[in-house]
C-alpha positions as CSV (number, residue, x, y, z in Angstrom):
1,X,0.0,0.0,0.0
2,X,2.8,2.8,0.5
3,X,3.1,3.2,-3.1
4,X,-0.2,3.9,-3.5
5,X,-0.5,7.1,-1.2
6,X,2.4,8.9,-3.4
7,X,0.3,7.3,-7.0
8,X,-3.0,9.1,-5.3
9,X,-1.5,12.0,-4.9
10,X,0.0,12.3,-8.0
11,X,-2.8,11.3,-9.8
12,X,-4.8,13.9,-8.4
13,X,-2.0,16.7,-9.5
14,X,-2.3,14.6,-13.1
15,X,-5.8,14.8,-12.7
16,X,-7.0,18.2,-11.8
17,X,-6.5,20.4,-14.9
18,X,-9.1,18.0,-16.5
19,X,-11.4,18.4,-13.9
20,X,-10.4,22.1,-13.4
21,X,-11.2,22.3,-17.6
22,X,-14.7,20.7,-16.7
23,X,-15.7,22.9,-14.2
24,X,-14.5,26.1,-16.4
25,X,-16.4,24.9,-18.8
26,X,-19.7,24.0,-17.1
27,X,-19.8,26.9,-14.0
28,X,-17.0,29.3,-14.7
29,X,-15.3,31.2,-12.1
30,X,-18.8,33.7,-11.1
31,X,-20.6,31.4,-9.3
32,X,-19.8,28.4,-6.7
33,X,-20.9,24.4,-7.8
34,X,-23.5,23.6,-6.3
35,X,-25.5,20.0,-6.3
36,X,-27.8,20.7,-9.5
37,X,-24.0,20.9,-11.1
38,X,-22.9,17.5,-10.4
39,X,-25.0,15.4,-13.8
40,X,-22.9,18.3,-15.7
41,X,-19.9,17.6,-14.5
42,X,-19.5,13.8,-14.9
43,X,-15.4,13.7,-15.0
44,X,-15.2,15.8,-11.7
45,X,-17.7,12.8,-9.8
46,X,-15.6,10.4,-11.8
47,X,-12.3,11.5,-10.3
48,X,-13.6,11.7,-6.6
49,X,-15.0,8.3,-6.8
50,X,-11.5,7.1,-8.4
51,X,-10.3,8.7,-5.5
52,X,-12.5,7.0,-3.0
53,X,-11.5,3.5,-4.6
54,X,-8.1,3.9,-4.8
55,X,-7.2,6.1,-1.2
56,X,-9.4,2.7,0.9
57,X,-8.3,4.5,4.0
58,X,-10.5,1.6,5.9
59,X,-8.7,-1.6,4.3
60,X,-11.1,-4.0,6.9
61,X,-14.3,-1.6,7.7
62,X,-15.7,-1.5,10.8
63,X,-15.3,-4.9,12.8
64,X,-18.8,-6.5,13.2
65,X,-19.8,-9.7,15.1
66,X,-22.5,-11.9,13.9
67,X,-25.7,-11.9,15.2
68,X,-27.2,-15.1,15.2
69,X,-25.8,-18.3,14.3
70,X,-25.5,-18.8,10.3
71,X,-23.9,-20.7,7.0
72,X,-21.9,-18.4,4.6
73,X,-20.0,-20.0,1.6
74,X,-20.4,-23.3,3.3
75,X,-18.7,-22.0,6.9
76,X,-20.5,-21.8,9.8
77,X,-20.2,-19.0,11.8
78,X,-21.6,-19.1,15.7
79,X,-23.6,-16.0,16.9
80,X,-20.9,-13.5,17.9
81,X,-17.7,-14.0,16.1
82,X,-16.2,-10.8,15.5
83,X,-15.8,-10.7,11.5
84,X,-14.4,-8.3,9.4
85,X,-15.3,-7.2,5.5
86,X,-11.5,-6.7,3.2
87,X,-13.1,-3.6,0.9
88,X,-10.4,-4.0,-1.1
89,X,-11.3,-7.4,-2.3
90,X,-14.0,-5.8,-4.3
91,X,-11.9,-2.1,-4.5
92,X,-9.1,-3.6,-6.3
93,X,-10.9,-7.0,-7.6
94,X,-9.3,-7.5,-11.1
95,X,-13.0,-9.4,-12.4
96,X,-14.7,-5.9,-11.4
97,X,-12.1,-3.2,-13.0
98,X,-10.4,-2.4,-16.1
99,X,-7.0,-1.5,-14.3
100,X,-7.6,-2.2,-10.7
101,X,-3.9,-1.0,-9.5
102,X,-3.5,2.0,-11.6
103,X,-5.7,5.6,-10.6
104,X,-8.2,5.7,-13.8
105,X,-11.5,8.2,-13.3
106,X,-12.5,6.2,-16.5
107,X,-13.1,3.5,-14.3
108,X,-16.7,5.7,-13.5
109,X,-17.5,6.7,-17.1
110,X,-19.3,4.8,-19.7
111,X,-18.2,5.3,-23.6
112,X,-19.9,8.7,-23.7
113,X,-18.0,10.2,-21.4
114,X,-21.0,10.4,-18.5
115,X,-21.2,9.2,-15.2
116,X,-21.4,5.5,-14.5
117,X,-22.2,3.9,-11.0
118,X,-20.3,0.9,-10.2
119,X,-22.0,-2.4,-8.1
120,X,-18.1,-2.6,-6.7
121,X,-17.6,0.5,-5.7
122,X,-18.1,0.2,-1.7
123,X,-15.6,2.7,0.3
124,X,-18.4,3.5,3.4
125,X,-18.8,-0.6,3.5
126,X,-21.9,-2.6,2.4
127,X,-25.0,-4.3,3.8
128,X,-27.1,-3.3,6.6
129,X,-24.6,-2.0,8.6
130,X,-23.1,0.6,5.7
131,X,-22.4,4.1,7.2
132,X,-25.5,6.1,7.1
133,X,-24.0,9.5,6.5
134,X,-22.8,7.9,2.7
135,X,-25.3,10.4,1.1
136,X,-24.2,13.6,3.0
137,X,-20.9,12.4,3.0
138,X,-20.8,12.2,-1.0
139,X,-22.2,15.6,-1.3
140,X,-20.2,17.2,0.6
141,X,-17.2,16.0,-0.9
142,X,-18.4,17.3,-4.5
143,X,-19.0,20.5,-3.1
144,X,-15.9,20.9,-1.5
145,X,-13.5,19.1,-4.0
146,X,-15.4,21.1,-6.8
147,X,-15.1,24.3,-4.9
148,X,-11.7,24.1,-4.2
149,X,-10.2,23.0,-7.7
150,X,-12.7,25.7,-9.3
151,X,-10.5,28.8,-7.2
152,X,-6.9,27.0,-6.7
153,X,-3.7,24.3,-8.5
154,X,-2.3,22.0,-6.1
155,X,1.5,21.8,-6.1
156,X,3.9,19.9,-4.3
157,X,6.3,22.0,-2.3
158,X,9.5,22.7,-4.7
159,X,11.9,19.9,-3.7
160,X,9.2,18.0,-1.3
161,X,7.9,15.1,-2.6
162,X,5.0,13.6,-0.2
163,X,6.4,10.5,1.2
164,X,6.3,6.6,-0.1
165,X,5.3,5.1,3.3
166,X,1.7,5.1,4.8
167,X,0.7,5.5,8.7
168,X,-1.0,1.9,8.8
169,X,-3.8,1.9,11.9
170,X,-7.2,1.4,11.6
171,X,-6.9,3.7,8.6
172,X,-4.6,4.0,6.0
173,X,-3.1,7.5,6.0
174,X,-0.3,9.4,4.5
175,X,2.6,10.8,6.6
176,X,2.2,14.3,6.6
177,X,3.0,16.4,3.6
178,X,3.0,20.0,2.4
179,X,1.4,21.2,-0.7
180,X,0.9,24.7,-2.3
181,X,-2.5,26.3,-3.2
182,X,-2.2,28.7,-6.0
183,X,-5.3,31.0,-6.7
184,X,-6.2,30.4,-10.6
């Protein structure tokens, strides 16, 4: 996984003059995105669902425990084993995407260049026990990653690469890192 954090973000550096084109394009610098943007700006929800795929900064979810006895995939499991779901068996399973190890927003777009939802695409878990706040969680993040590349290009500090290891916990973070905000 350590190679990943540096590939995410350089892939959003890569990335984010496309999207920043989009949103020129579609709002312009007079107004703020706003929710009734997002059908219009299919590459932009593209590359923060690539991002959401790729970062899995919870590699095993939430631990959960069974509730009653029951048979999965042949295995029983008594009421009250502690069990944990691997997202990134589905994430990064090679029968589900194109280029499961590489960042690819195409991964979220069908041939016409518009917005494609993906069965596999579970970063806030699945079942009945998925986090809740999914919905506000999703707009929020539009709003603010739109916002944000719409008024300023990320750099990396001159001479200050982020760094190839991870901070492994119950999330998978970066080590720190400095970038630069420029105002477009």
């Amino acid at each position: 996984m350590t190679t990943e954090l540096l590939v995410l973000v350089v892939a959003v550096l890569t990335f984010s003059e496309k999207v920043q084109a989009e949103l020129d394009r579609v709002i312009g610098q007079s107004r703020q995105p706003t929710l009734a943007d997002r059908p219009n700006l299919p590459y932009t929800d593209a590359v923060i669902h690539e991002v959401q795929r790729f970062g899995n900064i919870a590699p095993l979810g939430f631990p959960r425990s069974a509730s009653k006895d029951t048979t999965l995939g042949g295995y029983f499991i008594p009421k009250g084993t502690a069990a944990t779901m691997i997202l990134a068996s589905v994430l990064f399973d090679k029968n589900e995407w194109e280029t499961p190890d590489v960042f690819n927003p195409e991964h979220f777009l069908d041939s016409q260049g518009q917005f494609r939802k993906r069965d596999a695409f579970l970063p806030f878990s699945a079942g009945k026990r998925m986090c809740l706040g999914e919905p506000l969680a999703k707009m929020e993040t539009f709003l603010f990653f739109a916002s944000v590349l719409q008024r300023f290009t990320f750099t990396p500090v001159p001479g200050e690469m982020p760094s190839l290891d991870g901070v492994l916990g119950f999330t998978h973070t970066p080590q720190e890192f400095r970038m630069r905000a420029v105002p477009r």
